[in-house]
C-alpha positions in Angstrom: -83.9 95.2 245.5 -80.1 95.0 245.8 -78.2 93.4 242.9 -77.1 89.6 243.2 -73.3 89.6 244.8 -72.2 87.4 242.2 -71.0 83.4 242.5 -67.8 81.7 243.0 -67.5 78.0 241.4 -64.8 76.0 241.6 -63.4 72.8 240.2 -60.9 70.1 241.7 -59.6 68.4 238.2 -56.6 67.1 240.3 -55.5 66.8 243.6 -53.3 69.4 243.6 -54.9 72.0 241.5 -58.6 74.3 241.6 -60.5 76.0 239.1 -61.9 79.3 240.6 -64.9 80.8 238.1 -65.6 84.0 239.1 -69.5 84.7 238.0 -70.6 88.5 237.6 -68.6 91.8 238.9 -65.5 90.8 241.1 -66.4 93.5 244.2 -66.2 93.8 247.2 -69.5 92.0 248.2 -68.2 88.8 246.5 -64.7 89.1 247.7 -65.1 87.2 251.0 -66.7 84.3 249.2 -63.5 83.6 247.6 -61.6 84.0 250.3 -63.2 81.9 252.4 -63.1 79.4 249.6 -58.7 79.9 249.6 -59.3 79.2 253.5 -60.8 76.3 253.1 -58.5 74.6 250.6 -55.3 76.1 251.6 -53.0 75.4 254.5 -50.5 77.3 256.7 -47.7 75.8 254.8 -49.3 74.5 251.7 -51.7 75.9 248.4 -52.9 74.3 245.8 -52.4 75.9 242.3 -54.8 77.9 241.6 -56.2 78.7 237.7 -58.9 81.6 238.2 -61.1 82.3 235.0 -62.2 85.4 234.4 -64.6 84.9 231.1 -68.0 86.0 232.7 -66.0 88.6 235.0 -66.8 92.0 233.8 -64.6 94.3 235.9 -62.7 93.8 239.1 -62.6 96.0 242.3 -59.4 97.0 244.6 -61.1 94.3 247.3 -61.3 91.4 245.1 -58.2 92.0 243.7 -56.6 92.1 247.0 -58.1 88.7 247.6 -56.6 87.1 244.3 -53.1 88.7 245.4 -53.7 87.1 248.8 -54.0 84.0 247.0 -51.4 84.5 244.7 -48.9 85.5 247.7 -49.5 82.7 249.6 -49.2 79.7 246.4 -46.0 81.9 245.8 -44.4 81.5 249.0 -45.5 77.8 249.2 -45.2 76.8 245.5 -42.8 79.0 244.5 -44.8 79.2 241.1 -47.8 81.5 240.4 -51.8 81.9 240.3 -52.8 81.5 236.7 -55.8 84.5 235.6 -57.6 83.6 233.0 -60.1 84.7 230.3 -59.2 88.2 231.1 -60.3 91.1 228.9 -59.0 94.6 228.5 -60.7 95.7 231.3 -59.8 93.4 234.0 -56.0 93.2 232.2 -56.0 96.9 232.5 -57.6 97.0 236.5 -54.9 94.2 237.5 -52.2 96.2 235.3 -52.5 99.4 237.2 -51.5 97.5 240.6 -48.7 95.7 239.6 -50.3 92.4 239.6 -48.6 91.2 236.6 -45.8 90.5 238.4 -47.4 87.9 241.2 -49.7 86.4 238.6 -49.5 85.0 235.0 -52.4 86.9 233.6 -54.1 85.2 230.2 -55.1 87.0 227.6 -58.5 84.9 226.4 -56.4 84.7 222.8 -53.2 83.9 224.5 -52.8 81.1 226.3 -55.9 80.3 228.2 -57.4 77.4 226.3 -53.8 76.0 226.6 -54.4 76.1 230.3 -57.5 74.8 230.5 -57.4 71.8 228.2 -55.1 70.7 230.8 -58.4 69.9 232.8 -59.9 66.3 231.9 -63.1 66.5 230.0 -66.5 66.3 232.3 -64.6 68.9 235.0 -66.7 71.9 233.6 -69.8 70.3 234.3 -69.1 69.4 237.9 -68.4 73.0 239.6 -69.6 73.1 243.0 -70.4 76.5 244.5 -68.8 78.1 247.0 -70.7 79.2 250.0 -71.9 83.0 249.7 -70.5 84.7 253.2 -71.7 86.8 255.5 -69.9 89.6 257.8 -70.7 92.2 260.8 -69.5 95.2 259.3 -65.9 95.0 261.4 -65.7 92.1 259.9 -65.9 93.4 256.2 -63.8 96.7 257.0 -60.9 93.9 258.7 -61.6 92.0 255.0 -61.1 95.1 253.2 -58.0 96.7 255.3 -56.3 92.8 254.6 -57.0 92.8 250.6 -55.6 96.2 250.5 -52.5 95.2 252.2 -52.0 92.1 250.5 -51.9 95.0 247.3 -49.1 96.5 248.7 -47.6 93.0 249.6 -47.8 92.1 246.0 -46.3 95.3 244.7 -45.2 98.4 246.9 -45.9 100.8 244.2 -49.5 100.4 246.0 -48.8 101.9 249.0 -48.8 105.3 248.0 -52.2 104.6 246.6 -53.8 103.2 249.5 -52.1 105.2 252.2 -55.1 107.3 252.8 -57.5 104.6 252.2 -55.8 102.6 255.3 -55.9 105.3 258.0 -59.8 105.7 256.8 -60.4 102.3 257.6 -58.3 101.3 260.3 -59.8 104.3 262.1 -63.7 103.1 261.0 -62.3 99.5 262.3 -61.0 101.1 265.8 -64.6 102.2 266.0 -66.2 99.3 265.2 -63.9 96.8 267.1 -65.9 94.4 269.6 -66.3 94.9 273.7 -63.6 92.5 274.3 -60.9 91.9 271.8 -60.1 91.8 268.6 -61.2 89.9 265.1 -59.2 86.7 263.6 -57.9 86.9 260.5 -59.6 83.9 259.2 -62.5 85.6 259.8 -61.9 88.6 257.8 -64.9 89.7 255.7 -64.9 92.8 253.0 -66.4 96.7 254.0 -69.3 98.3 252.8 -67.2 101.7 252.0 -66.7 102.2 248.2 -64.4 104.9 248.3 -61.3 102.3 248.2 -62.5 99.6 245.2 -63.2 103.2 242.5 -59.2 102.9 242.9 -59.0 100.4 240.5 -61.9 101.5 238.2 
């Protein structure tokens, strides 16, 4: 029996701002969920601002963290502020650390700063998280997911593109071979891939 993906929740305490709590291991498997939710709540030319809490998030993988920059990019460009993180611990700290993502997000310690941010919510908020519809790819669609999240690493910082160089040509050539009779795939349809080999990056 395969391990549960994880869960997404997330909170709308104001009009203009979502609580994302990220439930279990931050991977690859769950890393569609939360993009889909950003799809759903973002638009081309607006984001809301995003606070993502890490407290029951034990570790985070290249993917998903290519999905939080994704998020972070776009409330950057529209905002011109950034994605709050959280409830992080010295592991996801140290995971987001090694790819620059410092820069792009203000990254919480949980003794610095995050109660601050979230007794900014009014009271009853934590007990009305809705869940965020689990997705479901094709394959192309999860390698199209995975090839996007790693880009939106380099996006965030370039230092990344050394380290997923390599990783890119593998999966833009497994996504050449996967592509559809017909056409291409949409980007709002993205999903994440099945290959490991680019989320130990991060590790």
């Amino acid at each position: 029996m395969s391990a549960s993906p994880g869960r997404v929740l997330y909170a709308q305490p104001a009009e203009d701002v979502v609580v994302v709590r990220v439930v279990g291991r931050g991977a690859l498997e769950l890393s569609p969920t939360l993009r889909g939710l950003a799809g759903k709540l973002n638009r081309y030319d607006y984001s809301p601002a995003y606070i993502i809490d890490l407290e029951q998030c034990p570790a985070l993988d290249s993917t998903f963290m290519g999905t939080i920059a994704s998020i972070g990019l776009h409330q950057a460009a529209c905002r011109k502020d950034r994605t709050v993180v959280v409830h992080t611990d010295p592991t996801t700290r140290r995971q987001m650390g090694m790819l620059g993502l410092g820069y792009l997000l203000d990254v919480r310690p949980s003794e610095e700063g995050s109660d601050d941010v979230l007794e900014k919510i009014p009271a009853g908020v934590s007990d009305s998280f809705d869940e965020a519809e689990l997705a479901s790819q094709t394959r192309f669609e999860r390698i199209a997911h995975m090839i996007e999240s790693h880009e939106a690493l380099i996006d965030a910082s370039s230092g990344n593109e050394i380290k997923f160089r390599a990783v890119l040509e593998t999966l833009n050539e497994s996504l050449a071979l996967e592509k559809p009779e017909g056409g291409g795939y949409s980007a709002s349809n993205g999903g994440a891939g099945d290959r490991g080999s680019p989320n130990d990056v991060a590790r």
